[in-house]
C-alpha positions as CSV (number, residue, x, y, z in Angstrom):
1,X,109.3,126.4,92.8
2,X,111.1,124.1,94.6
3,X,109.9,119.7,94.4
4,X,110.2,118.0,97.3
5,X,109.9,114.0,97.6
6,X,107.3,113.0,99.9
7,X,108.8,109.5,101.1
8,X,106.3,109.1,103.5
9,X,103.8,109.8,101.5
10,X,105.2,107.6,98.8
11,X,105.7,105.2,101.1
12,X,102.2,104.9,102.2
13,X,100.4,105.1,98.6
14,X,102.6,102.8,97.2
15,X,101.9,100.1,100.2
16,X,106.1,99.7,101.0
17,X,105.6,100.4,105.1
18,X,106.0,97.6,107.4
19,X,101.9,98.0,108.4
20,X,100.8,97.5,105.0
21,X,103.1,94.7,104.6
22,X,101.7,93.0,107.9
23,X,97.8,93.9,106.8
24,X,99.0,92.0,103.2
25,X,100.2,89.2,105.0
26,X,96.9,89.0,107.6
27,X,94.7,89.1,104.0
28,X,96.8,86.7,102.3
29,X,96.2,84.4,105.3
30,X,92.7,84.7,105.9
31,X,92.0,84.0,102.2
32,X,94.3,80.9,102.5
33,X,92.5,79.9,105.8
34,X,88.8,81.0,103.9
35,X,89.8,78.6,101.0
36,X,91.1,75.5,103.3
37,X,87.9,76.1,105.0
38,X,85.7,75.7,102.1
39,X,88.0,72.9,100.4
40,X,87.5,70.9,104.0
41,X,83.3,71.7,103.8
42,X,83.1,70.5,100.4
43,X,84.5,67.4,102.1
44,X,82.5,67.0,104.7
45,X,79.2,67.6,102.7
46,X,80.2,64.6,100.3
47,X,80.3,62.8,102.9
48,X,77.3,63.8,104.5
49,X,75.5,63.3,101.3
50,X,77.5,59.4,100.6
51,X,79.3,60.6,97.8
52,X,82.4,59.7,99.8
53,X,83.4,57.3,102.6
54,X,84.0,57.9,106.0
55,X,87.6,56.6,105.6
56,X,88.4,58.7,102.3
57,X,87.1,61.6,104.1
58,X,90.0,60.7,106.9
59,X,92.3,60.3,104.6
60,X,91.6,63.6,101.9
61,X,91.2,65.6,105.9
62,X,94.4,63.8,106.9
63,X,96.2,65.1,104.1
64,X,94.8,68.7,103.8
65,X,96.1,68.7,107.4
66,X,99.9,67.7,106.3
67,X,100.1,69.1,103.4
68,X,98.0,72.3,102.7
69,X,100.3,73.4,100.2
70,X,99.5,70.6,97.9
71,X,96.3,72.0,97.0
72,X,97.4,76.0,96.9
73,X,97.5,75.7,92.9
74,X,93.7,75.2,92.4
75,X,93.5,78.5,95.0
76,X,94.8,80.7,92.2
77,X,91.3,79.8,90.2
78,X,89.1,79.0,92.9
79,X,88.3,75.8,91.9
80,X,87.4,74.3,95.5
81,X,85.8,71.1,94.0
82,X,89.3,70.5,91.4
83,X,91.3,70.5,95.3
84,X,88.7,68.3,96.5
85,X,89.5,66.0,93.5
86,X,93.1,65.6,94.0
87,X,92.7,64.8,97.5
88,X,90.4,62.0,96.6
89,X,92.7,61.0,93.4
90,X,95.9,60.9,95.4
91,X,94.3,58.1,97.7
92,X,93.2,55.8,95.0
């Protein structure tokens, strides 16, 4: 009985090919872009309801715009409304 290695098979189940690569990436940047999204609507709807100012809502916008990274570490929880807080903190 003779065992052959399947490396394309291997390849393919174990997610290692460029495509599945590129279809990780695309999913890891629509969930970033889905998250900034939301963390950007939670924004606007405090200021919609007056729970914020027109200006601090410039200025949390202004720097979710510069510096989306600075908000990535609430991503890993999902807590939208904790990123929304250190955009507003960070102004004060």
């Amino acid at each position: 009985m003779e065992n052959k290695f399947d490396l394309k098979k291997f390849l393919v189940e174990n997610k290692l090919t460029s495509n599945s690569r590129s279809l990780r990436e695309e999913e890891d940047n629509r969930e970033v872009e889905d998250y900034l999204d939301a963390v950007f609507d939670t924004l606007n709807d405090m200021m919609r309801l007056g729970e914020i100012s027109e200006e601090e809502f410039l200025v949390a916008k202004r720097k979710l715009d510069n510096d989306p990274k600075s908000i990535m570490t609430f991503k890993r929880s999902g807590d939208i409304q904790a990123a929304v807080d250190s955009l507003l903190r960070k102004q004060k």
